[in-house]
Phi, psi and omega in degrees: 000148193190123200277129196215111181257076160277145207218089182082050198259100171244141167219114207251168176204113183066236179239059138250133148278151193240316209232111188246106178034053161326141166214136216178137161228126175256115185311140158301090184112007184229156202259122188265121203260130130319119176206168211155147169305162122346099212074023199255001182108352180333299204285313175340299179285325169291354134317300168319331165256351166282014196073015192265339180246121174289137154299131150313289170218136180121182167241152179238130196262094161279115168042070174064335201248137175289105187238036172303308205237049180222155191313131196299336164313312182317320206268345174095353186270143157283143185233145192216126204262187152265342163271197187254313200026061135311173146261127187270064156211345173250141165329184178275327149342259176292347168297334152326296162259028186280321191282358165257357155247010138280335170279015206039056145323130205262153177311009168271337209271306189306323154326273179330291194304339172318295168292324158316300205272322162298353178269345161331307204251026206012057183224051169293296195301315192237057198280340200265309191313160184259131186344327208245045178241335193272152160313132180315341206280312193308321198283332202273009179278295214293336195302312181288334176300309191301321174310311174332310212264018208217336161095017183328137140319304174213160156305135175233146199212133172265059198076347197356314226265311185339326203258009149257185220255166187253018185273313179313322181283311165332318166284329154299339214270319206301274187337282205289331162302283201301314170332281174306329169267359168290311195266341178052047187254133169314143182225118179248118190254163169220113181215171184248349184287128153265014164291311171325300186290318146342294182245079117213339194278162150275303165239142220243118173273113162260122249205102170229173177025059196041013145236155192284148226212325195192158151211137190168141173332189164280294193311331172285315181322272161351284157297347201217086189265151173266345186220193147280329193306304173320324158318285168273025167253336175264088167148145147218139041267167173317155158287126151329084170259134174244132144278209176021210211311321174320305206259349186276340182281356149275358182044078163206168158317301227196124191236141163250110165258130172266161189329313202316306175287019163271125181236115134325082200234167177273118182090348170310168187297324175276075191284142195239171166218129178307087191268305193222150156239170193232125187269098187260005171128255185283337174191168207247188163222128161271095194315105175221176211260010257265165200261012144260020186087342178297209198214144172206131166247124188232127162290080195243184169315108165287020162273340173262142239227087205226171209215091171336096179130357175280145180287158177183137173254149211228140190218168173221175167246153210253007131309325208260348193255170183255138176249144185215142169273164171329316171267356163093068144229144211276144178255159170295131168321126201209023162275157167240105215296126190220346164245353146072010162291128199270123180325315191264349190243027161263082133191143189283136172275137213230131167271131151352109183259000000 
């Protein structure tokens, strides 16, 4: 286990900055998730503590020590890509144990970890087959045992997930989450999902234009956004941002509600027109419309009993909503709860028109 510190951490390409003066402490033991648009530097930094990228400029601290500029073999870290890069031409077996019999380990201790991480990884059974005999789930099994075996200070995750299905990833997000906390290994993930980042993370870097935006638990992130980019970048579906008279009746630029908080109710502030609904099982999402044009998306019941093209009024409790100034940075909440809507408890039941 191992505590990974950056301190003014720059990366430049040409005249793009990929990574602008970074300072980050990635805690010891804990799984620290990179999250973010396209293009926005994740992987850059997370190249940058594996050594695959030289730093420009600053230091980067594995356990106290400066190691921006030693080799990536040197640091002690493991990498897990987005592709598998198995070798189809060796077993699970040696693909396992290849990077350890490159360091000339000698062949009983690799025999062991082999076998250790493959019973691990429930992949015992299917130590003599070849990648292209295995399940995608199976091949991101081994990819990760080879990292496994090396005994890493800490993890590095590239995307893992990106090339499966999505009943698989879901089960990966399981796999890979319960490992790592079996193991108390330091973890740095890198994704573009923030559902992913969500459910796996301890702590959330959220990353734009090669600067950090937030650092924060999930739930603090979420609940407590320091900006709008964050705000609507973290939650799905998106947060709901309103201007003009919406946001002037909270004295802000720009007011944000997630889906969740949003109520059909009789008499609410917003009268809406339906455009579409998305039926997800246990509860729906509703597209509307409010009648100065703007757009709202609300998290409701599939007990409520609403129709395209119906009018309908929509409300929130102004405890629940987020205020943003003129530059999207968030102001304090400064409502006062007066319709008492409850997250699991907004909505008013409606008759069909």
């Amino acid at each position: 286990m191992s505590e990974i510190v950056l301190e003014g951490v720059s990366k430049r390409f040409a005249d793009h900055v990929a990574s602008d003066a970074i300072d980050l402490v990635i805690p010891d033991g804990k799984f620290t998730v990179l999250v973010g648009p396209s293009g926005c530097g994740k992987t850059t930094l997370l190249r940058l503590i594996a050594g695959l990228e030289d730093v420009d400029e600053g230091r980067l601290l594995i356990d106290g020590v400066d190691m921006a500029h030693t080799a990536p073999v040197a640091r002690g870290l493991a990498m897990v890509f987005q592709s598998y890069a198995l070798y189809p031409h060796m077993s699970v077996r040696r693909n396992l144990g290849f990077a350890l019999m490159v360091n000339r380990t000698p062949k009983a201790e690799i025999a062991r970890r082999v076998e250790q991480v493959a019973k691990m990884l429930d992949l015992d059974k299917l130590l003599d087959r070849k990648p292209a005999a295995l399940s995608g789930g199976q091949r991101q099994r081994v990819a990760i045992g080879r990292a496994l075996v090396r005994q890493p200070k800490a993890f590095l995750f590239d995307e893992p997930l990106s090339n499966l299905d999505a009943s698989l990833r879901t089960q990966m997000r399981f796999e890979i989450r319960r490992l790592q906390q079996e193991l108390g290994i330091t973890a740095v993930y890198v994704t573009h999902d923030q559902g992913e980042a969500m459910t796996m993370a301890d702590n959330i870097v959220v990353l734009r234009a090669g600067r950090i935006e937030q650092v924060g638990a999930p739930l603090e992130v979420y609940r407590r956004p320091v900006n709008r980019f964050v705000a609507g970048f973290i939650g799905s579906p998106k947060m709901n941002f309103l201007n003009g008279r919406h946001a002037e009746r909270y004295d802000a630029a720009t007011i944000g509600i997630r889906p969740e908080h949003l109520g059909v109710v009789a008499g609410g502030s917003m009268p809406c027109t339906v455009r579409t609904i998305e039926h997800l099982g246990s509860e729906a999402l509703i597209h509307a419309e409010v009648d100065d044009g703007s757009k709202l998306i609300a998290r409701v019941s599939e007990n409520l009993h609403v129709v395209v093209g119906q009018r309908i009024e929509i409300d929130v409790d102004p405890a629940c909503v987020h205020r943003f100034d003129a530059d999207g940075k968030t102001l304090p909440n400064n409502g006062v709860s007066q319709t008492n809507l409850a997250v699991s408890d907004n909505i008013t039941s409606l008759n069909t028109k």
